[in-house]
SEMARTOR-457107 format. One record per residue (C-alpha): residue number from 1; z negated, y negated, x negated. Coordinates in steps of 0.1 Angstrom, whole numbers, padded with zeros to 4 digits, m for minus. Each point is the difference from the previous one (the first is absolute). Example, Ala and Ser with C-alpha at 12.3 -4.5 7.8 and 13.67 -1.06 7.14 Angstrom:
<recs>
<rec vexba="1" w="m0078" v="0045" u="m0123"/>
<rec vexba="2" w="0007" v="m0034" u="m0014"/>
</recs>
This chain:
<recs>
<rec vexba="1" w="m0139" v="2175" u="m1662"/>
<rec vexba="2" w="m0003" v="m0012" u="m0035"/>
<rec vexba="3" w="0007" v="m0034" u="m0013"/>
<rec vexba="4" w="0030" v="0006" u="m0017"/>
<rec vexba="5" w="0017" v="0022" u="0030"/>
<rec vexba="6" w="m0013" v="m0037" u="0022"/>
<rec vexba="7" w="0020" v="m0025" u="m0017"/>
<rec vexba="8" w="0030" v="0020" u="0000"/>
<rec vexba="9" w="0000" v="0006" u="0036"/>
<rec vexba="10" w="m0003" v="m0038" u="0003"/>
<rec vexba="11" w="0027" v="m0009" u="m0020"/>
<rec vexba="12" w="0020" v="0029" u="0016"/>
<rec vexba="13" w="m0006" v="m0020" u="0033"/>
<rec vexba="14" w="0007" v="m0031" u="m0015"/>
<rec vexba="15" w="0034" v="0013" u="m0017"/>
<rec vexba="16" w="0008" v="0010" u="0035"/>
<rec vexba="17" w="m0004" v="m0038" u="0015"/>
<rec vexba="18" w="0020" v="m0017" u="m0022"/>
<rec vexba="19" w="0028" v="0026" u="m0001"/>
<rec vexba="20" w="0012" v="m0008" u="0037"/>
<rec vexba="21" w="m0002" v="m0035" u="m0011"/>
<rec vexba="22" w="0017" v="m0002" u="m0033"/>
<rec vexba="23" w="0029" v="0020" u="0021"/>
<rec vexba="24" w="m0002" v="m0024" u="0028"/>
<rec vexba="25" w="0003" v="m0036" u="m0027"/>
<rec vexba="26" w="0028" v="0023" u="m0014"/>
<rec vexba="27" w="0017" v="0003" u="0028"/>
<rec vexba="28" w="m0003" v="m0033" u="0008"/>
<rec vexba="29" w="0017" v="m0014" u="m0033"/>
<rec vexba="30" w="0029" v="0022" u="0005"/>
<rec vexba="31" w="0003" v="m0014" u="0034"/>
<rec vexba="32" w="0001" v="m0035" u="m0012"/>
<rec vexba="33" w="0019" v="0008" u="m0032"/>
<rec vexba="34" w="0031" v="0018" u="0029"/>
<rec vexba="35" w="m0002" v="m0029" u="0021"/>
<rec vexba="36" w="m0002" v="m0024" u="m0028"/>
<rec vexba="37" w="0036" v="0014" u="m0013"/>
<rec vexba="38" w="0014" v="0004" u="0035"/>
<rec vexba="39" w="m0006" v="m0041" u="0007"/>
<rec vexba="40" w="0011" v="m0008" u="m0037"/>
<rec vexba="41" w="0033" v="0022" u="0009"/>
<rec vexba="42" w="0002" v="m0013" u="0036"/>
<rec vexba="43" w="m0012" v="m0036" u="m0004"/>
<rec vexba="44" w="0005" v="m0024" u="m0030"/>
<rec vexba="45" w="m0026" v="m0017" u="m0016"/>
<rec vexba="46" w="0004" v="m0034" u="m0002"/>
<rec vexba="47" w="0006" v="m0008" u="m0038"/>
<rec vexba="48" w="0026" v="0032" u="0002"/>
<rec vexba="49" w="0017" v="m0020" u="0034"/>
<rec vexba="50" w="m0001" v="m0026" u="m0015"/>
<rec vexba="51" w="0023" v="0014" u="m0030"/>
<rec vexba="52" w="0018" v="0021" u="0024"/>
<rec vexba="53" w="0014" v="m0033" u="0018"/>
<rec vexba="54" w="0004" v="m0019" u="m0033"/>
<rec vexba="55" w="0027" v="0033" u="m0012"/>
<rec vexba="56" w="0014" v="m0005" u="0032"/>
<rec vexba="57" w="0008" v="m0036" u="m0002"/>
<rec vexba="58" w="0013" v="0007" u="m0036"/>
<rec vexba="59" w="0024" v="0027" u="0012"/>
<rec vexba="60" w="0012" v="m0023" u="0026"/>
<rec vexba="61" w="0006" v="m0028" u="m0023"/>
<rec vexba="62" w="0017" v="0027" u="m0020"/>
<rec vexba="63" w="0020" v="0012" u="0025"/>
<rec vexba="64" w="0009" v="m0043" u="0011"/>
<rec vexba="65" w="0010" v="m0004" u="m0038"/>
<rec vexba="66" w="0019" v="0031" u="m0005"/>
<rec vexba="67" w="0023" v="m0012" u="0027"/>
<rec vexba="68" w="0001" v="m0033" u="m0011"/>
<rec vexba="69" w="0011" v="0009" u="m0032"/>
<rec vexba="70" w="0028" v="0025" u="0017"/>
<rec vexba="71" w="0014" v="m0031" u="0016"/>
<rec vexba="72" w="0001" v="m0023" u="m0027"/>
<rec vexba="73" w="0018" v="0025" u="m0025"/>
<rec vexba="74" w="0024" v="0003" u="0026"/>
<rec vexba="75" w="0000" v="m0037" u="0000"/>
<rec vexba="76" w="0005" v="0001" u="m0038"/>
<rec vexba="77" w="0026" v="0026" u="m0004"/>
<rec vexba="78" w="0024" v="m0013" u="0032"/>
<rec vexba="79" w="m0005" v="m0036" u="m0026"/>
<rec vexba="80" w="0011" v="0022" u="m0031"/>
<rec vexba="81" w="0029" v="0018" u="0017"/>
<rec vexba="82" w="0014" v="m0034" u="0009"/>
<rec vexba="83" w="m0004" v="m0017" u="m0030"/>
<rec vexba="84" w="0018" v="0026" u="m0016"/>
<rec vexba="85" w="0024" v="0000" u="0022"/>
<rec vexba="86" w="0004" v="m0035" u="m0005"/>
<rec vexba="87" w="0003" v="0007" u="m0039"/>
<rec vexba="88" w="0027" v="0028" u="0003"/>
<rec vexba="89" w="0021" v="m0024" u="0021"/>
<rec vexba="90" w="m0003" v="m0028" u="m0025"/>
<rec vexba="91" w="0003" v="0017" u="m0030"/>
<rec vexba="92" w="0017" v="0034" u="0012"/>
<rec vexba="93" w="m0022" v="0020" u="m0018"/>
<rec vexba="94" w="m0035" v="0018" u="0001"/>
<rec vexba="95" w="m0030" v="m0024" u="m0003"/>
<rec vexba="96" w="m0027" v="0010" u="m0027"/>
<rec vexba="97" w="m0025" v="0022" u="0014"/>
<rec vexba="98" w="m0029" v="m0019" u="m0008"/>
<rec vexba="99" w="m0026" v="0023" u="0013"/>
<rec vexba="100" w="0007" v="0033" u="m0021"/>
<rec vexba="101" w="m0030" v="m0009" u="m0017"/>
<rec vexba="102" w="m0019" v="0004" u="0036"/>
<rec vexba="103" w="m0034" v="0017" u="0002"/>
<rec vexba="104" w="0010" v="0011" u="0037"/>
<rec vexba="105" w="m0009" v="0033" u="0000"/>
<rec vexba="106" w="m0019" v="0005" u="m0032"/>
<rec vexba="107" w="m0033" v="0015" u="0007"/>
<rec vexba="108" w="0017" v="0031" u="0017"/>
<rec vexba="109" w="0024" v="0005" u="m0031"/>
<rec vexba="110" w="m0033" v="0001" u="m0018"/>
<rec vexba="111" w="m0016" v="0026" u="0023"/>
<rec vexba="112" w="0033" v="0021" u="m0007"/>
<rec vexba="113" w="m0001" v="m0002" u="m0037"/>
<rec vexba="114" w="m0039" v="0008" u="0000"/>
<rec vexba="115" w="0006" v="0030" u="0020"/>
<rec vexba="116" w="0027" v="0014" u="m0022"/>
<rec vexba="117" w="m0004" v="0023" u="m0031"/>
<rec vexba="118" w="0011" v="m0005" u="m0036"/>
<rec vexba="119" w="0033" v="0016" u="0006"/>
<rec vexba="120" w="0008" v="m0018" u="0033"/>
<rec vexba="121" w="0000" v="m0034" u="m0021"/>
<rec vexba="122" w="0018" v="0014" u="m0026"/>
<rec vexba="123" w="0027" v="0007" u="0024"/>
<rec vexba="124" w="m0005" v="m0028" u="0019"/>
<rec vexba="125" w="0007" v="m0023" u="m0037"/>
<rec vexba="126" w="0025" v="0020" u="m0005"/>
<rec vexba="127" w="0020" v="m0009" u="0029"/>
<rec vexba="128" w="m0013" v="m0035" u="0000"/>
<rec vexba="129" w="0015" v="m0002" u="m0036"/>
<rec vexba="130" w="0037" v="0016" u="0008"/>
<rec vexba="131" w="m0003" v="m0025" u="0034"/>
<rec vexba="132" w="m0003" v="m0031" u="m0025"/>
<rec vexba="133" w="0023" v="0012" u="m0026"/>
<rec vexba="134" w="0023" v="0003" u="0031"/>
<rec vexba="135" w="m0006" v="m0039" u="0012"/>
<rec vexba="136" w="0004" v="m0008" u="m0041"/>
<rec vexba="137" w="0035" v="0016" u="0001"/>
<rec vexba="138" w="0007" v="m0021" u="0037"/>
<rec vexba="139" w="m0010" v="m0033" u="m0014"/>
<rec vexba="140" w="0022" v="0005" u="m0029"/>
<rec vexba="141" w="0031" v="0009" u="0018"/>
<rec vexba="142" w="m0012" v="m0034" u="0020"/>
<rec vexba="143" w="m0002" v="m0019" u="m0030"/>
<rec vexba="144" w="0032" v="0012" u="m0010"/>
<rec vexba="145" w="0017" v="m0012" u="0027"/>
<rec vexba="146" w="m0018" v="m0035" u="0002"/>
<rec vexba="147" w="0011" v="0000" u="m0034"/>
<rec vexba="148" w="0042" v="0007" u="0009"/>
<rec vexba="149" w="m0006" v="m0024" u="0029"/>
<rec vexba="150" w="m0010" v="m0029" u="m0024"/>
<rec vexba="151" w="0028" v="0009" u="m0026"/>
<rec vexba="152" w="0023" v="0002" u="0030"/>
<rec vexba="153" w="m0015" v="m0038" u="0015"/>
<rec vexba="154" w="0007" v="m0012" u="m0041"/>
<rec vexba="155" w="m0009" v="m0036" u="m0002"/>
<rec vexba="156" w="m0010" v="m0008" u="0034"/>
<rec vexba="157" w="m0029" v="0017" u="m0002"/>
<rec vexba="158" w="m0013" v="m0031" u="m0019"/>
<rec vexba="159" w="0011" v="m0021" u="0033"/>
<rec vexba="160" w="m0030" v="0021" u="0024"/>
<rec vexba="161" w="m0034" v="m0016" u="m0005"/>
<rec vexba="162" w="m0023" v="0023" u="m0020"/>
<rec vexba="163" w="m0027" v="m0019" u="m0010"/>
<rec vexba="164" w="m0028" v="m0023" u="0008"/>
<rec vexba="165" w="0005" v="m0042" u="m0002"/>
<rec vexba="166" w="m0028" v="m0006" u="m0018"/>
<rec vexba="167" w="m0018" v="0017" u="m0024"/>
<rec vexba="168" w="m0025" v="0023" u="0021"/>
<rec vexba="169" w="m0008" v="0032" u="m0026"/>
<rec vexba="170" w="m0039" v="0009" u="0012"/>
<rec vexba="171" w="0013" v="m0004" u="0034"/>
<rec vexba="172" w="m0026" v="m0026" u="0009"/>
<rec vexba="173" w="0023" v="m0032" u="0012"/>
<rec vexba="174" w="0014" v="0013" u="0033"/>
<rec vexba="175" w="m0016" v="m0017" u="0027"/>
<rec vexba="176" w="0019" v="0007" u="0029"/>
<rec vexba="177" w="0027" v="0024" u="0012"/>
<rec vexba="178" w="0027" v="0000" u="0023"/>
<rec vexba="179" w="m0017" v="0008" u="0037"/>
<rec vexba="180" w="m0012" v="m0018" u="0028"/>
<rec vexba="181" w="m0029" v="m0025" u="m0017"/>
<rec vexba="182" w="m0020" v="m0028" u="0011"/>
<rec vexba="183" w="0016" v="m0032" u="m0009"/>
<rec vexba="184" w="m0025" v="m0023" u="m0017"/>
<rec vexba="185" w="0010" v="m0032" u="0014"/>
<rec vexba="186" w="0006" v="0008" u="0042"/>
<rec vexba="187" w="m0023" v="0030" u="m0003"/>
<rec vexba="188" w="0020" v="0026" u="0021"/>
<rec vexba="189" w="0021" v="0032" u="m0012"/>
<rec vexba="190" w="0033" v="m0005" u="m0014"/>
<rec vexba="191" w="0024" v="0021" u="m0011"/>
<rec vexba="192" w="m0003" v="m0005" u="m0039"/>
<rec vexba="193" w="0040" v="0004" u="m0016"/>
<rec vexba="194" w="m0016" v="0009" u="m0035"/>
<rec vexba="195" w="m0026" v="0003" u="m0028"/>
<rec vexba="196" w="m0023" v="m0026" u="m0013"/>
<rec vexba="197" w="m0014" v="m0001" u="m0035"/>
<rec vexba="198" w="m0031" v="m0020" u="m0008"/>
<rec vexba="199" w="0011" v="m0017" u="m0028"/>
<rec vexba="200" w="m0013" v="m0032" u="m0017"/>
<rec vexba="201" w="0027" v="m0031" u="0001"/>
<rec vexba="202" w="0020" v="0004" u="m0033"/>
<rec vexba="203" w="0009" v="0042" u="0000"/>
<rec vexba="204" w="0032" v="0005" u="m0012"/>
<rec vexba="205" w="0021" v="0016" u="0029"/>
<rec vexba="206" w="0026" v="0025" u="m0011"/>
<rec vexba="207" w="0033" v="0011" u="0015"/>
<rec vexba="208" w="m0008" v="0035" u="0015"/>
<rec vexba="209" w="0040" v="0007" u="m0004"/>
<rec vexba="210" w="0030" v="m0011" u="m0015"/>
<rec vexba="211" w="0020" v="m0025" u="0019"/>
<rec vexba="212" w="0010" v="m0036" u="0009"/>
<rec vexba="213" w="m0020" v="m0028" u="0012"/>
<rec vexba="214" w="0012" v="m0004" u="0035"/>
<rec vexba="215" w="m0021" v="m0026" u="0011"/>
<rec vexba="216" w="m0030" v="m0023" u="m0008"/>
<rec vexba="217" w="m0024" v="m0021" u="0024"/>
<rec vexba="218" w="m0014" v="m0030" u="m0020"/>
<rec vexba="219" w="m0010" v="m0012" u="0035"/>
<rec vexba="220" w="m0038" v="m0002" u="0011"/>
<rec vexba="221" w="0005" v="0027" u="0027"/>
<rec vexba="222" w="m0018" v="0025" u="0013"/>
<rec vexba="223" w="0014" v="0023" u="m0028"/>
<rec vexba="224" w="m0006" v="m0028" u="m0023"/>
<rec vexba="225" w="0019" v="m0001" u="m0038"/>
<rec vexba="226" w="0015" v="0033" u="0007"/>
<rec vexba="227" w="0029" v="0024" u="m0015"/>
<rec vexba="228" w="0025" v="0023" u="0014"/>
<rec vexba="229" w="0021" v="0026" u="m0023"/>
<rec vexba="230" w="0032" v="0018" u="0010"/>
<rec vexba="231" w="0001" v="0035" u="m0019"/>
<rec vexba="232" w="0028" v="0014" u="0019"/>
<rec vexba="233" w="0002" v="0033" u="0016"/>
<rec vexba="234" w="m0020" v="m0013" u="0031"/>
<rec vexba="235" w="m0027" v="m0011" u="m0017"/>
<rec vexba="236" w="m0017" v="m0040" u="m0003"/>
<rec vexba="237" w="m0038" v="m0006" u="m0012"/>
<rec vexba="238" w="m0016" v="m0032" u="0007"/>
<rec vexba="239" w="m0032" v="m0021" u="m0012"/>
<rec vexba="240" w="m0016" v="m0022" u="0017"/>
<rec vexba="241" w="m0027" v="m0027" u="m0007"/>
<rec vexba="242" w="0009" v="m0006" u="m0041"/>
<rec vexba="243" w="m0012" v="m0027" u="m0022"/>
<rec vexba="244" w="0029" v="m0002" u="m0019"/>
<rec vexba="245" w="0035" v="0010" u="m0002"/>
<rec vexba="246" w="0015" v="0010" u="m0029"/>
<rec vexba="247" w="0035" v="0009" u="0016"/>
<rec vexba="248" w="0030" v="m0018" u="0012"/>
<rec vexba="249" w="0027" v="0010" u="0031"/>
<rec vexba="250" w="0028" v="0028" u="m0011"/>
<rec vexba="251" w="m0018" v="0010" u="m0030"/>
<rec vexba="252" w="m0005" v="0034" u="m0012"/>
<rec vexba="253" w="m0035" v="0014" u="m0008"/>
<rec vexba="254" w="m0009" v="0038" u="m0013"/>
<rec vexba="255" w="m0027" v="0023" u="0010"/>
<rec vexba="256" w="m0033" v="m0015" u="m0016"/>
<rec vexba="257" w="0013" v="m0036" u="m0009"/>
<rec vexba="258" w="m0026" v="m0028" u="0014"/>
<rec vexba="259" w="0015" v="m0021" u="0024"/>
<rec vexba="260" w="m0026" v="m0023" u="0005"/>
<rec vexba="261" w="m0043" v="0000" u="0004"/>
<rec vexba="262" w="m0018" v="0006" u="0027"/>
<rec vexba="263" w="m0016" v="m0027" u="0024"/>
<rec vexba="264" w="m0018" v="m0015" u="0032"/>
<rec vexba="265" w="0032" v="m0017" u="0011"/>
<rec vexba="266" w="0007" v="0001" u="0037"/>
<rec vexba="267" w="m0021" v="0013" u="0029"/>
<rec vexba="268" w="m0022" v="0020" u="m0018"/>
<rec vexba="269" w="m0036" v="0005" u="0002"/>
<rec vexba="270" w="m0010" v="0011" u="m0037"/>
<rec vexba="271" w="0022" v="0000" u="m0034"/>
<rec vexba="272" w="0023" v="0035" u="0002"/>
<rec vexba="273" w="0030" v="0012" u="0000"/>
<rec vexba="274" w="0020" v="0011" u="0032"/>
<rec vexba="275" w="0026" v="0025" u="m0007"/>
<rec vexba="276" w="0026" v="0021" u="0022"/>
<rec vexba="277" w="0030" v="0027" u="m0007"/>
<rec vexba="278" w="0028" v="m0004" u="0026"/>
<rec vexba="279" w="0024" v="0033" u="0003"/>
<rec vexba="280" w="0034" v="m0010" u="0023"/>
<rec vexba="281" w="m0021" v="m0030" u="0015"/>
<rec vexba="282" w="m0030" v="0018" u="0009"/>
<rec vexba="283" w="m0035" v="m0007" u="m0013"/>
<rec vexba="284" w="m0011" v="0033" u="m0016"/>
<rec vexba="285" w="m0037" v="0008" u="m0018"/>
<rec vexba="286" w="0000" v="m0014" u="m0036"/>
<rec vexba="287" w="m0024" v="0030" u="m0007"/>
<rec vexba="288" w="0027" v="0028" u="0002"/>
<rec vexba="289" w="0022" v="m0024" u="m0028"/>
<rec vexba="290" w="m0026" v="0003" u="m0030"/>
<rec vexba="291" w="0011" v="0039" u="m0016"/>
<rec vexba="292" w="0009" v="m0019" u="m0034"/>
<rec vexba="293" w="m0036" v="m0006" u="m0009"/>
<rec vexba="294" w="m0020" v="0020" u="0023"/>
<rec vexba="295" w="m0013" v="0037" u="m0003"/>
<rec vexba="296" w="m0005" v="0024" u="0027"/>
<rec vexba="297" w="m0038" v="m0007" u="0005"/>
<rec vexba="298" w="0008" v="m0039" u="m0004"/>
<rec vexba="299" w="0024" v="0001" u="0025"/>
<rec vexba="300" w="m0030" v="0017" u="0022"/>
<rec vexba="301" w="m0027" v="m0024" u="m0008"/>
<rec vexba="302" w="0020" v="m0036" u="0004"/>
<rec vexba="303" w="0017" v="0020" u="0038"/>
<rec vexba="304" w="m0040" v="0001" u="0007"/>
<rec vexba="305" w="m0009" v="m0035" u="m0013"/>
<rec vexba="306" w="0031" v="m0012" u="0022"/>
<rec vexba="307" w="m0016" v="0017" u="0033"/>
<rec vexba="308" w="m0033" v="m0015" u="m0008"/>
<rec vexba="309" w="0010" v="m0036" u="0003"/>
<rec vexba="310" w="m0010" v="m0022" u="0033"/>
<rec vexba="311" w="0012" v="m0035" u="m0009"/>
<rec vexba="312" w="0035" v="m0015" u="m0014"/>
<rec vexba="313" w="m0002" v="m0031" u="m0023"/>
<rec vexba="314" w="0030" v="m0013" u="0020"/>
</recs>
């Protein structure tokens, strides 16, 4: 046998060796690799349980806040349904829906619109458009026949209170609103009978109405220097805690004359001015008595700055 033909017969034998035993390590990976995937199926590894249980307690709290938000809108809406139905007896009419601006509901009106096509929104516009031309021609019509009913009431429309006593344009001086608030001096909720606005001793106070001066209070009472107007038709406003009168007893005043400046007279914890509407001897919400002066989204914004405040300043 020749050189050559020896080493290839060794190398032949050697191939053989190591092919058993490259299939055997083979065989042995792939066992590891099935058994390695069967316990990462079966069993978790510990930084994968240990994000497993941190969903679950996420989903859980989910699932605890979901609920708890379920019962407090419930809360919320039972609180809006009686307010309103407070308003439509006091006032007999709708209240201003002051959530139409609401973002309840948004993201799934923008899913909708994203999904549709080009002439889907143009239809859609379309009918938004003949929807709002339709509430234009409504409001109108209403308009219209606000407009007969003041022509009709003549000149005792100038006998309802319209405006605000003081002068409050950025909306910034209203302190207090007629609600349940803490009373500053026995600390305990009270029943607060009007509006109170934060106003430095001297403010000239205007009548909110035309009328007579049915009464004034030079006395140091609780009310302090205080005024009470007659307008007629059911209606009286007072105001409480002056500086000065400007006033006398039986005398006629018209919508926006001052009748006196604003004080610290009486029992009142800062200088302001308290002020109330009374409609056939009930206390009613000042608030609802400022459409001279305020606009839609005024109207809005001083109802909200109203509901925001915890303490009276009498």
């Amino acid at each position: 046998m020749s050189f050559k033909q020896n080493i290839l017969t060794k190398l032949s034998l050697r191939d053989r060796r190591i092919e058993p035993m490259l299939i055997r390590f083979l065989g042995w990976v792939g066992m590891v690799l099935f058994w390695y995937a069967i316990l990462t199926i079966v069993v978790d590894m510990p930084r994968e349980y240990k994000l497993r249980h941190s969903s679950d307690k996420l989903r859980t709290e989910y699932t605890r806040l979901n609920e708890r938000y379920d019962s407090l809108m419930l809360v919320l809406d039972n609180v809006a349904e009686r307010d309103q139905n407070v308003f439509r007896k006091l006032f007999e009419s709708n209240p201003y829906e002051l959530e139409s601006g609401s973002y309840k509901g948004r993201p799934e009106l923008y899913e909708e619109l994203a999904d549709m096509s080009n002439a889907e929104l143009s239809e859609r516009l379309d009918a938004m458009t003949a929807a709002a031309q339709q509430q234009e021609s409504k409001m109108l019509e209403a308009f219209d026949v606000m407009r007969a009913g003041l022509s009709d009431l003549g000149a005792s429309v100038e006998n309802i209170p319209a405006i605000q006593p003081v002068n409050n344009r950025y909306l910034t001086l209203l302190a207090a609103g007629k609600k349940p608030l803490i009373n500053p001096f026995h600390r305990t909720m009270r029943e607060h009978h009007g509006i109170d606005y934060l106003v430095s001793e001297g403010t000239p106070v205007f009548a909110t109405a035309d009328g007579k001066i049915k009464s004034l209070s030079e006395k140091n009472s609780s009310h302090g220097k205080a005024i009470t107007i007659d307008h007629g038709n059911g209606y009286q406003t007072s105001y409480s805690h002056l500086l000065d009168i400007r006033v006398k007893k039986g005398q006629s005043v018209k919508r926006g004359d001052i009748i006196a400046l604003s004080g610290n007279s009486g029992l009142s914890f800062a200088p302001h001015l308290h002020y109330e509407v009374i409609y056939n001897d009930m206390r009613v919400d000042p608030i609802h008595y400022f459409f001279l002066e305020l606009s839609p989204e005024e109207y809005q914004r001083i109802i909200r700055i109203a509901l925001s405040s915890m303490q009276s300043f009498d």
